[in-house]
CHARMM internal coordinates of N, CA and C (Angstrom, degrees):
IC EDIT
DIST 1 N 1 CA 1.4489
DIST 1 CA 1 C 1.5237
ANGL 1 N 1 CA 1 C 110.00
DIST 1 C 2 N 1.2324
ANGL 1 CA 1 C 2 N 113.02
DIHE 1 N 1 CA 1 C 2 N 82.81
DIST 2 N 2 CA 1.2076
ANGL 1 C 2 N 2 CA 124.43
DIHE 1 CA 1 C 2 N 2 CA -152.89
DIST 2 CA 2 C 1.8416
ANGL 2 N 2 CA 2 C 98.50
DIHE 1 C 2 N 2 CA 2 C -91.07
DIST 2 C 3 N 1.1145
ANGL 2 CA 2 C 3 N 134.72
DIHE 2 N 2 CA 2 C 3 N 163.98
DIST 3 N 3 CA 1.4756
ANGL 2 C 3 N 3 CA 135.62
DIHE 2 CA 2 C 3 N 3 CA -177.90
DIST 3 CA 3 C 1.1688
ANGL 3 N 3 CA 3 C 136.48
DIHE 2 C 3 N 3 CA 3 C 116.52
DIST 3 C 4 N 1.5759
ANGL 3 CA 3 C 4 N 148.80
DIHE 3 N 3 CA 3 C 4 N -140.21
DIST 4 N 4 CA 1.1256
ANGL 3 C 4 N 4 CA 132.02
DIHE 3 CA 3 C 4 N 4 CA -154.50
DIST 4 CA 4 C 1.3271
ANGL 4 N 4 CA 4 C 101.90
DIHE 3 C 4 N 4 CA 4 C -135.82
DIST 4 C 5 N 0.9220
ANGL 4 CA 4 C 5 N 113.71
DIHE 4 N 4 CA 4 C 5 N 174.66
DIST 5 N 5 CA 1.9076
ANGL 4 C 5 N 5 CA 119.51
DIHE 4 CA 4 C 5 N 5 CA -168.07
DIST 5 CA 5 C 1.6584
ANGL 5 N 5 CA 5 C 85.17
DIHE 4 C 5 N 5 CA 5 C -117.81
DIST 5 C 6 N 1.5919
ANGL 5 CA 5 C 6 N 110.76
DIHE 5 N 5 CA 5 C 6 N 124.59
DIST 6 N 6 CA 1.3515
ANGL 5 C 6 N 6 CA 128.87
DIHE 5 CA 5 C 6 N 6 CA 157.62
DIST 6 CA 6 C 1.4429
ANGL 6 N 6 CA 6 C 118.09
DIHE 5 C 6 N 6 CA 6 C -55.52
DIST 6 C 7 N 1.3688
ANGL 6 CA 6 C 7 N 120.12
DIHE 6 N 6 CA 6 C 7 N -41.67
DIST 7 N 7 CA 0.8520
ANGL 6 C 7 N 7 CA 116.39
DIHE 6 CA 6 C 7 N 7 CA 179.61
DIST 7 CA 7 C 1.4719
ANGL 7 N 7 CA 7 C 135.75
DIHE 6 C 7 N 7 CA 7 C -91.43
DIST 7 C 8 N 1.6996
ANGL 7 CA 7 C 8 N 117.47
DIHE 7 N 7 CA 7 C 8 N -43.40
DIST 8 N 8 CA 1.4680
ANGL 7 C 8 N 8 CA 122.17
DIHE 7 CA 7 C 8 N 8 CA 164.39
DIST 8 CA 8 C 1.4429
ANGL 8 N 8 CA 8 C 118.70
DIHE 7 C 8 N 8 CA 8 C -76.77
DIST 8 C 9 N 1.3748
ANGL 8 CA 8 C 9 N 108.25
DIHE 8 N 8 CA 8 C 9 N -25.17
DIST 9 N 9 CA 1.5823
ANGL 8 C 9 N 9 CA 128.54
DIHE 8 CA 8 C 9 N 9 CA -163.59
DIST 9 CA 9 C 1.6104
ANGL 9 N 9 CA 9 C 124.73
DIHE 8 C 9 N 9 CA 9 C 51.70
DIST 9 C 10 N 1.6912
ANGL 9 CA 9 C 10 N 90.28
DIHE 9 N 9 CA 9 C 10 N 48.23
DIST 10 N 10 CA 1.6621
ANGL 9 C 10 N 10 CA 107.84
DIHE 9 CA 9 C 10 N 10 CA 161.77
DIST 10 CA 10 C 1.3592
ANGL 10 N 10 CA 10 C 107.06
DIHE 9 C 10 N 10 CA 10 C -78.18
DIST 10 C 11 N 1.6514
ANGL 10 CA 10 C 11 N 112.88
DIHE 10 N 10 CA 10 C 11 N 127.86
DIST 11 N 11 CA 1.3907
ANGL 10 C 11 N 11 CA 126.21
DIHE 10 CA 10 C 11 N 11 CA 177.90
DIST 11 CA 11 C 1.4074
ANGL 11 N 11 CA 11 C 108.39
DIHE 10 C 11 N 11 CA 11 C -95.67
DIST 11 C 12 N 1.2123
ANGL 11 CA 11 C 12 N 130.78
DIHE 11 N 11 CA 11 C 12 N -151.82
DIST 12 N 12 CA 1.4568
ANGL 11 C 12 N 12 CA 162.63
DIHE 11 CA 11 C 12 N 12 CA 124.05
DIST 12 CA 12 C 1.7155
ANGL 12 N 12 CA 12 C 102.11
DIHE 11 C 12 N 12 CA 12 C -40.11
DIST 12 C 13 N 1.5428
ANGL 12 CA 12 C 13 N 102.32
DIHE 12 N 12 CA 12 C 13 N 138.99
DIST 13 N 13 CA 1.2928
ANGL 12 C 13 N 13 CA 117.56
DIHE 12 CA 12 C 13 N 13 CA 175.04
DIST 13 CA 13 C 1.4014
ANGL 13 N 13 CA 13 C 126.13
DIHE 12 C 13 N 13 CA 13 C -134.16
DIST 13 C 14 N 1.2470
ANGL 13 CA 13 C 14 N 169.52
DIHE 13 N 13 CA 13 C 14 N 125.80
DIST 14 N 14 CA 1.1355
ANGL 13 C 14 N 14 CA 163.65
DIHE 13 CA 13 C 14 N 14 CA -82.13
DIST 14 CA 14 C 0.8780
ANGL 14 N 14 CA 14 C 113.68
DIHE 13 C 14 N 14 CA 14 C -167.62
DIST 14 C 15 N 1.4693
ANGL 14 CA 14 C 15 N 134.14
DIHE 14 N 14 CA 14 C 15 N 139.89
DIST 15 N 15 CA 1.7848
ANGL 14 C 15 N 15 CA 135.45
DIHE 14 CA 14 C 15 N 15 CA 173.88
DIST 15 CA 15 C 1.8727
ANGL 15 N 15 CA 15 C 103.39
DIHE 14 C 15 N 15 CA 15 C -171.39
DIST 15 C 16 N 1.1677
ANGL 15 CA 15 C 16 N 92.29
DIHE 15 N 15 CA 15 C 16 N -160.34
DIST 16 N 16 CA 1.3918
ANGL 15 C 16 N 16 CA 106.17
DIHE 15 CA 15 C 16 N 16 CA 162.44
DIST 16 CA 16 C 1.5053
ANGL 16 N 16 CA 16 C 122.66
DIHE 15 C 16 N 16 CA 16 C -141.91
DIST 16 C 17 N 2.0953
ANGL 16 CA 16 C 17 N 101.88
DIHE 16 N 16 CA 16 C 17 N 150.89
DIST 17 N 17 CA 1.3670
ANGL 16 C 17 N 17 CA 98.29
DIHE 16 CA 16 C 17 N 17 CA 165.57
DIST 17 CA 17 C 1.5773
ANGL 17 N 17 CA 17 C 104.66
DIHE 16 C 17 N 17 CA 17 C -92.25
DIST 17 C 18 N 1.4373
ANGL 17 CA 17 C 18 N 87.20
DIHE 17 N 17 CA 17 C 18 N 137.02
DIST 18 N 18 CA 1.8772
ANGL 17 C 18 N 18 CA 113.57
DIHE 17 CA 17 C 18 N 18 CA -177.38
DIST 18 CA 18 C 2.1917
ANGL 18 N 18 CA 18 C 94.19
DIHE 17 C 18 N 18 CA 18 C -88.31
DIST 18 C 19 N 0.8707
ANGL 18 CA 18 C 19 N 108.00
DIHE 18 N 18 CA 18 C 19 N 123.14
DIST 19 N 19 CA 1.8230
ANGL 18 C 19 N 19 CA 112.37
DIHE 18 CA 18 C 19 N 19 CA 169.00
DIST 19 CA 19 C 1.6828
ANGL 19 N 19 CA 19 C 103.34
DIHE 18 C 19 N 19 CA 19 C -102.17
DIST 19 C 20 N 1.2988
ANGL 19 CA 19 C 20 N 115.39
DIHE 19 N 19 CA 19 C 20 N 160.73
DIST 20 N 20 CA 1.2953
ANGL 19 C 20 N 20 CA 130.17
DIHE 19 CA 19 C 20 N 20 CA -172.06
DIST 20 CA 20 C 1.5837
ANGL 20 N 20 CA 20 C 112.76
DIHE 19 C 20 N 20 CA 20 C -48.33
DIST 20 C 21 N 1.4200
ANGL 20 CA 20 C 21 N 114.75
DIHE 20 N 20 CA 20 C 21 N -17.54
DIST 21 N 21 CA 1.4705
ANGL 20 C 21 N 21 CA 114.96
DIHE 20 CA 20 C 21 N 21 CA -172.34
DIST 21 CA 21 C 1.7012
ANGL 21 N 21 CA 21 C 115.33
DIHE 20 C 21 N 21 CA 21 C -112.77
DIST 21 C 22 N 1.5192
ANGL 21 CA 21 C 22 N 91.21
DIHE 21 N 21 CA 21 C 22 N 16.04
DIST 22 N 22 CA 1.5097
ANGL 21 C 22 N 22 CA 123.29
DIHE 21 CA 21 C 22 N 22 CA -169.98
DIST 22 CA 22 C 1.2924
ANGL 22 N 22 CA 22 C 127.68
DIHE 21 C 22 N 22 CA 22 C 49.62
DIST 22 C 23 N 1.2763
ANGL 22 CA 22 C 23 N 103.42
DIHE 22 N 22 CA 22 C 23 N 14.45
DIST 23 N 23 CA 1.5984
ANGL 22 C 23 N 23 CA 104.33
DIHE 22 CA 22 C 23 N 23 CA 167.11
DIST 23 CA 23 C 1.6013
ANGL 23 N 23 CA 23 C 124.98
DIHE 22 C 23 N 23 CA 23 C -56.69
DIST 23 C 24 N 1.2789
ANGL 23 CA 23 C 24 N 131.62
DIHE 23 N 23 CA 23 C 24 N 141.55
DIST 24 N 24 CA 1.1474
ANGL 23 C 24 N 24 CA 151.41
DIHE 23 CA 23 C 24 N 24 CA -160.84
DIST 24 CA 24 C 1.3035
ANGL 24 N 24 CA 24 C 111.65
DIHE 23 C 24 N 24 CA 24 C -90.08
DIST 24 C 25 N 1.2567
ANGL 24 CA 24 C 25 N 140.35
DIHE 24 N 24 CA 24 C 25 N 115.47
DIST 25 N 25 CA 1.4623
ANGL 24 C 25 N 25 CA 138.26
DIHE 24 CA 24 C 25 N 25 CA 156.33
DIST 25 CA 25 C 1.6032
ANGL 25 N 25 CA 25 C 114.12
DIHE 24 C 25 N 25 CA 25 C -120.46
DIST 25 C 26 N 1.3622
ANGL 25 CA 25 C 26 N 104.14
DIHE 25 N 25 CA 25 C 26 N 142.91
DIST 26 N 26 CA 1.6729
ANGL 25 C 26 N 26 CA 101.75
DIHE 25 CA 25 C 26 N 26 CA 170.94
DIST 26 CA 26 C 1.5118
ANGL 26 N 26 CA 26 C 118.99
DIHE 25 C 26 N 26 CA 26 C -60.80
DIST 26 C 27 N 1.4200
ANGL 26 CA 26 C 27 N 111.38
DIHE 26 N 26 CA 26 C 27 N 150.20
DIST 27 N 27 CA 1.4786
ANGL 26 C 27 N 27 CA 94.59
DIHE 26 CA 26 C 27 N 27 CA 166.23
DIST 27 CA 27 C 1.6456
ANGL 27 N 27 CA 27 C 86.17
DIHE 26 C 27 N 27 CA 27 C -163.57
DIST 27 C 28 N 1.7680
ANGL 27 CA 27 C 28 N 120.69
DIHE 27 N 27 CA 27 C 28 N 171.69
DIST 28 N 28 CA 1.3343
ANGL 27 C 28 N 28 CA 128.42
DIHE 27 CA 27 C 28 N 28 CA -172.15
DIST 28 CA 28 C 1.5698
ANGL 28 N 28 CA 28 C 94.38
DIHE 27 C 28 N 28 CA 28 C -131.58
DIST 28 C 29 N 1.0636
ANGL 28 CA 28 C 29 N 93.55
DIHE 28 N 28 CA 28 C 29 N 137.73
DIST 29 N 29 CA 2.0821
ANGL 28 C 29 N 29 CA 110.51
DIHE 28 CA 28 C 29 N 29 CA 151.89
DIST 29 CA 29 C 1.3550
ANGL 29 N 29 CA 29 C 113.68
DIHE 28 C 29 N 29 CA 29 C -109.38
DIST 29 C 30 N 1.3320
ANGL 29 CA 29 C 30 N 99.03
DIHE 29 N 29 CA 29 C 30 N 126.10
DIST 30 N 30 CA 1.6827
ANGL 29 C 30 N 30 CA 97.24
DIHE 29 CA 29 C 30 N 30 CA 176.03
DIST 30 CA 30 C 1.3881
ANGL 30 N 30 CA 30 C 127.62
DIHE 29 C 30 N 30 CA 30 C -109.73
DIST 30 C 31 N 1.1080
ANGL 30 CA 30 C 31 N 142.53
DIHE 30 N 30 CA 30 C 31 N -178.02
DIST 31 N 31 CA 1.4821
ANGL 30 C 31 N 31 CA 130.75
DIHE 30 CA 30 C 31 N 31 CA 170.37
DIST 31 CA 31 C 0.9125
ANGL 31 N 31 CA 31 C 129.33
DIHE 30 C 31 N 31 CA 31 C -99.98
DIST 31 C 32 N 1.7352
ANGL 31 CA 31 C 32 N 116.70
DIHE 31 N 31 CA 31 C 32 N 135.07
DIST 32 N 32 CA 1.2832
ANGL 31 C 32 N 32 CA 128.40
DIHE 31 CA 31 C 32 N 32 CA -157.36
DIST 32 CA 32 C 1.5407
ANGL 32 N 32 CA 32 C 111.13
DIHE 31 C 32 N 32 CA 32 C -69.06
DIST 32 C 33 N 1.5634
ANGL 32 CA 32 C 33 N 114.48
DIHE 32 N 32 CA 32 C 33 N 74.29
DIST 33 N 33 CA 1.6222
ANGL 32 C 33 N 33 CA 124.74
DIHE 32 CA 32 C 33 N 33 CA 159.99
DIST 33 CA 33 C 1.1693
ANGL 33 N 33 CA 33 C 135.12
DIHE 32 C 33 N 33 CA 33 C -51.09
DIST 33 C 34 N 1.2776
ANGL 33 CA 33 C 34 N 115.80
DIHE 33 N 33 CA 33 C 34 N 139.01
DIST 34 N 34 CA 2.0087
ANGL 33 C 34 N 34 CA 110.59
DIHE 33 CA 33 C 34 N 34 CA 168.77
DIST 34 CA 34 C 1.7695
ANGL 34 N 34 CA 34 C 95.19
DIHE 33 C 34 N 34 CA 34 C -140.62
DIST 34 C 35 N 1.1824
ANGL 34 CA 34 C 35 N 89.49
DIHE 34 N 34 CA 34 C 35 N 143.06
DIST 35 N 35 CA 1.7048
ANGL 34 C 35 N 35 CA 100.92
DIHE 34 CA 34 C 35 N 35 CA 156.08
DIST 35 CA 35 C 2.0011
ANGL 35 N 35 CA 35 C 102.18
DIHE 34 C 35 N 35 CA 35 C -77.09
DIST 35 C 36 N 1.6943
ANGL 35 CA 35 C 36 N 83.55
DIHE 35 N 35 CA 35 C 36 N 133.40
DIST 36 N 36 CA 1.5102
ANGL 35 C 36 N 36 CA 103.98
DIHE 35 CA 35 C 36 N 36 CA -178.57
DIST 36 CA 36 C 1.7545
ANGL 36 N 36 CA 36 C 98.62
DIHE 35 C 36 N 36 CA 36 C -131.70
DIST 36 C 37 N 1.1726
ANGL 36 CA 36 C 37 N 105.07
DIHE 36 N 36 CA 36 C 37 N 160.93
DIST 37 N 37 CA 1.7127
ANGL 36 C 37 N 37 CA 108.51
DIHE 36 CA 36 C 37 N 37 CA 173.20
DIST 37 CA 37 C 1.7874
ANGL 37 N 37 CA 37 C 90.28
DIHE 36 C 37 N 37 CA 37 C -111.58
DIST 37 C 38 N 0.9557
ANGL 37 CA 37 C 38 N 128.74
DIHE 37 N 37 CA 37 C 38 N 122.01
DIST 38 N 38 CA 1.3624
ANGL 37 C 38 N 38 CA 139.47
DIHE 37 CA 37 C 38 N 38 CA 157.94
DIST 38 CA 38 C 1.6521
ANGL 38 N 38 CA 38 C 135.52
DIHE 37 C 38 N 38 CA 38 C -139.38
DIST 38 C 39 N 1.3581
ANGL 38 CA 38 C 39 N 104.71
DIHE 38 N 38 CA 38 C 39 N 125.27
DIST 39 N 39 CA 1.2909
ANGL 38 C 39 N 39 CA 111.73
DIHE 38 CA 38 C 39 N 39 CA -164.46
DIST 39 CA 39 C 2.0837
ANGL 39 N 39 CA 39 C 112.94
DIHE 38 C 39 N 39 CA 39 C -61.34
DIST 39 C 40 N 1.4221
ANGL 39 CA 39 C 40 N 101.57
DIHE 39 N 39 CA 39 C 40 N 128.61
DIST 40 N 40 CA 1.5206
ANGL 39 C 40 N 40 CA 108.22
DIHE 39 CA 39 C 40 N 40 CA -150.00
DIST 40 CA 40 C 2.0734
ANGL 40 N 40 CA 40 C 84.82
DIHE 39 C 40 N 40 CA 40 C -140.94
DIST 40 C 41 N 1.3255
ANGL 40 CA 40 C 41 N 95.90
DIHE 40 N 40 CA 40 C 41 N 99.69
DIST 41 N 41 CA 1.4695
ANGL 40 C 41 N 41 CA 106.68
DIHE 40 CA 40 C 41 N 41 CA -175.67
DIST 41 CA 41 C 1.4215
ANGL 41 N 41 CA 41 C 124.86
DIHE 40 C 41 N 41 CA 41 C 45.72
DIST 41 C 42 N 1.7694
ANGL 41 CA 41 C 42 N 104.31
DIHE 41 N 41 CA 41 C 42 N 61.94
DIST 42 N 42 CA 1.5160
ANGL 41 C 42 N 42 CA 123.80
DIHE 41 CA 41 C 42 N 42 CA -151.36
DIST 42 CA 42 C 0.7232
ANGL 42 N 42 CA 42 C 120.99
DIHE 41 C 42 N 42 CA 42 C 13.86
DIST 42 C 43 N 1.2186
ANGL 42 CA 42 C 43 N 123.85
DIHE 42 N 42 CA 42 C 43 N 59.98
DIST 43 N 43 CA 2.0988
ANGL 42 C 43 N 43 CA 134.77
DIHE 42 CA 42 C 43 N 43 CA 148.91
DIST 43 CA 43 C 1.4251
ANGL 43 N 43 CA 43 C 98.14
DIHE 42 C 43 N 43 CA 43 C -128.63
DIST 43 C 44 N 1.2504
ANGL 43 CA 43 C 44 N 101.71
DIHE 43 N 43 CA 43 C 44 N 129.56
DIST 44 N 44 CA 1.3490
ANGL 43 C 44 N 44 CA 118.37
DIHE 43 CA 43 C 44 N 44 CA 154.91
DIST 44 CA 44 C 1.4337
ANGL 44 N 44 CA 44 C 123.65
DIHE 43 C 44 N 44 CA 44 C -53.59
DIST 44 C 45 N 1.0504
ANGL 44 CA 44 C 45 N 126.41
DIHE 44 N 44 CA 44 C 45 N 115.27
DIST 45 N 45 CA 1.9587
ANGL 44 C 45 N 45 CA 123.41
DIHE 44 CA 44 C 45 N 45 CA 174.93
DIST 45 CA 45 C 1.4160
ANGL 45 N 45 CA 45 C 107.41
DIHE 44 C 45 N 45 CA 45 C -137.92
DIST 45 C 46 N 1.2190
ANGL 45 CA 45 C 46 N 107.29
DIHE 45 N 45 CA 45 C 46 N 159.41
DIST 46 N 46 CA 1.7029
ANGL 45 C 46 N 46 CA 100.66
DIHE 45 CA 45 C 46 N 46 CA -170.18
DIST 46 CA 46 C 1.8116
ANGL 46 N 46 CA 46 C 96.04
DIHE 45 C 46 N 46 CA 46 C -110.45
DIST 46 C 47 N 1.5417
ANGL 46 CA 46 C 47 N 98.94
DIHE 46 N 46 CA 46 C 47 N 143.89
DIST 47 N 47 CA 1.4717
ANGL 46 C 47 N 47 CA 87.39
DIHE 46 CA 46 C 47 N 47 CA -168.71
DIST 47 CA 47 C 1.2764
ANGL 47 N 47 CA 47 C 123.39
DIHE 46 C 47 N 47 CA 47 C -139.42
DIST 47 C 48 N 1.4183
ANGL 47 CA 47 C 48 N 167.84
DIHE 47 N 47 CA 47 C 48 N 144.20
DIST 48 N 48 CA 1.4739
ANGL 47 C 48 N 48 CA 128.87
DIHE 47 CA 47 C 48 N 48 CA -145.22
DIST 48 CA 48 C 1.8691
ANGL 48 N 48 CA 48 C 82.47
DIHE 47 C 48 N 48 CA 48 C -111.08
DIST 48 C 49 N 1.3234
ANGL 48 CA 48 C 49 N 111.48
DIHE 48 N 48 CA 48 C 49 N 144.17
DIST 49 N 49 CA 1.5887
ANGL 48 C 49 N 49 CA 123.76
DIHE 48 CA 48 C 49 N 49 CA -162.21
DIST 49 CA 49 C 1.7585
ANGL 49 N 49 CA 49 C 85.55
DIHE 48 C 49 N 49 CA 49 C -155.37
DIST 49 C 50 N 1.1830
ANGL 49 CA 49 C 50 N 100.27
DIHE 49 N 49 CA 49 C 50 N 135.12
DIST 50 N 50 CA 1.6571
ANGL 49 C 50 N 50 CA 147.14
DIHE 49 CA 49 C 50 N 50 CA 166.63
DIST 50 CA 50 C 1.7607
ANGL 50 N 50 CA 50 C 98.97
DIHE 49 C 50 N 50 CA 50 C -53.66
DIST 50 C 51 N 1.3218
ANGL 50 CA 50 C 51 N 93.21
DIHE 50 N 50 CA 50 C 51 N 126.89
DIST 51 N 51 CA 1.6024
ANGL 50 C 51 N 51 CA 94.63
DIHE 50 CA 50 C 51 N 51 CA 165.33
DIST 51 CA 51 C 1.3323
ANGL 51 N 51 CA 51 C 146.62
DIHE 50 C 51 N 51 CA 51 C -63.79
DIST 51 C 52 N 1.8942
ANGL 51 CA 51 C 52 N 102.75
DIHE 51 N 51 CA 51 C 52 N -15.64
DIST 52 N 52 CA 1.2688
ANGL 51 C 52 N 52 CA 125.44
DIHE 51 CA 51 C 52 N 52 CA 145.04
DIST 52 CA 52 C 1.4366
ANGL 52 N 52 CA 52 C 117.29
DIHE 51 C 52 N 52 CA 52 C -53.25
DIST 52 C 53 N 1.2494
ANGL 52 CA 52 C 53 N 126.77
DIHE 52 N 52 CA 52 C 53 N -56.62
DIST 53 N 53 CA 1.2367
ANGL 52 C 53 N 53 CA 125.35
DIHE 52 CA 52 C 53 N 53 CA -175.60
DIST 53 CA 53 C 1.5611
ANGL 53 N 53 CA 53 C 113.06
DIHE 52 C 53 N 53 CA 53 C -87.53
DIST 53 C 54 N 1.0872
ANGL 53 CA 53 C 54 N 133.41
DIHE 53 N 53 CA 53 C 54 N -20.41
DIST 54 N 54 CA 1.5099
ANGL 53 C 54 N 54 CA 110.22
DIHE 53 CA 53 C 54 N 54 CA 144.15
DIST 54 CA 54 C 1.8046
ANGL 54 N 54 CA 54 C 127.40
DIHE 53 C 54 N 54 CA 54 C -55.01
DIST 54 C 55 N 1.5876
ANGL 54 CA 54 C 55 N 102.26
DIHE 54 N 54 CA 54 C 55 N -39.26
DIST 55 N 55 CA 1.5362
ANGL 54 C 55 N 55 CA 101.02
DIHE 54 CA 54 C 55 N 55 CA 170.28
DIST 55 CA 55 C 2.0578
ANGL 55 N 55 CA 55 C 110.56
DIHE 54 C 55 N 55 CA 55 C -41.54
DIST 55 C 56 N 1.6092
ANGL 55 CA 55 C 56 N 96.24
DIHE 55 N 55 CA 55 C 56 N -63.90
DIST 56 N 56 CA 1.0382
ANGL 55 C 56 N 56 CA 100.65
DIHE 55 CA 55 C 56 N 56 CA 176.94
DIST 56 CA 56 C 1.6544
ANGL 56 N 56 CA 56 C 131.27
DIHE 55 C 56 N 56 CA 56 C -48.06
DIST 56 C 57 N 1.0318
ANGL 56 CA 56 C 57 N 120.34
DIHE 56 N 56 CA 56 C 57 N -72.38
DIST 57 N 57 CA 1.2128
ANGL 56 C 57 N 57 CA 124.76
DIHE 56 CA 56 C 57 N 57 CA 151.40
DIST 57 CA 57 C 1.3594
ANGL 57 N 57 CA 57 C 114.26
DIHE 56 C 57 N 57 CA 57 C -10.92
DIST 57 C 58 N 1.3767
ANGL 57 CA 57 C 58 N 120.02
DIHE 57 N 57 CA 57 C 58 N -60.30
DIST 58 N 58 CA 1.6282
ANGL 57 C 58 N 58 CA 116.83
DIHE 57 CA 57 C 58 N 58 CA -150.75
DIST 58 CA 58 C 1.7072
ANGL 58 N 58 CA 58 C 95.34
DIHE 57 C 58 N 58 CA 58 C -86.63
DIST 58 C 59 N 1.5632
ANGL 58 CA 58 C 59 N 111.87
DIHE 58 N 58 CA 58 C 59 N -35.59
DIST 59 N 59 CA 1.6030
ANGL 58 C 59 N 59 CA 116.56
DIHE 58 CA 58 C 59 N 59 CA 169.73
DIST 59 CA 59 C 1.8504
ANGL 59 N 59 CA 59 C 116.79
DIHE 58 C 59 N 59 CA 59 C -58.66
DIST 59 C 60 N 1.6755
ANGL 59 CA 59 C 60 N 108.30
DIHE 59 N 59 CA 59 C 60 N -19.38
DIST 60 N 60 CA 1.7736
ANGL 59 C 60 N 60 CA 107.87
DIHE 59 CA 59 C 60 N 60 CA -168.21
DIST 60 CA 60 C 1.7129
ANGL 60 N 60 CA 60 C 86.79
DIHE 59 C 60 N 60 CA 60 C -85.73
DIST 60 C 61 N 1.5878
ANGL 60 CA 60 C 61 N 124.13
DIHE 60 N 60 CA 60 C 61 N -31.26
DIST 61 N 61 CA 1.2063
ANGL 60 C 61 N 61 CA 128.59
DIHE 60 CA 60 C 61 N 61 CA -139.55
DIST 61 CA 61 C 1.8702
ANGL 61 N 61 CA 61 C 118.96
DIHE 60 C 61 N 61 CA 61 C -84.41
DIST 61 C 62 N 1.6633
ANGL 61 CA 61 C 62 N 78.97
DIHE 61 N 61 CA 61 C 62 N -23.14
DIST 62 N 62 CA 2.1151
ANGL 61 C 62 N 62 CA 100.64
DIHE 61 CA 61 C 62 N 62 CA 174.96
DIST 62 CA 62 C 1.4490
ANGL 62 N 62 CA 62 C 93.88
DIHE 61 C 62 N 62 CA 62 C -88.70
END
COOR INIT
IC SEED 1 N 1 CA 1 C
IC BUILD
């Protein structure tokens, strides 16, 4: 579930994998997304949110 956080707006980030002979290849890490339904100016909308920010969320929410 590759994509962007609705809420912090952590994307995809960029680097390379280095191999034993140190050659360089592109590669991406992305952020660990989920579709959530969360109420967003009392309406419910479903939204894809970062697992950080569900932590958060669910810690502001008790």
């Amino acid at each position: 579930m590759a994509g962007k956080c609705d809420v912090c707006g952590k994307g995809p980030q960029f680097g390379h994998n280095v191999s034993h002979s140190k050659r360089r290849t592109n590669r991406m890490w992305h952020p660990n997304t989920h579709k959530k339904k969360l109420s967003v100016n009392g309406v419910a909308k479903r939204v894809s949110v970062c697992t950080r920010c569900i932590r958060t969320i669910n810690k502001h929410a008790a």
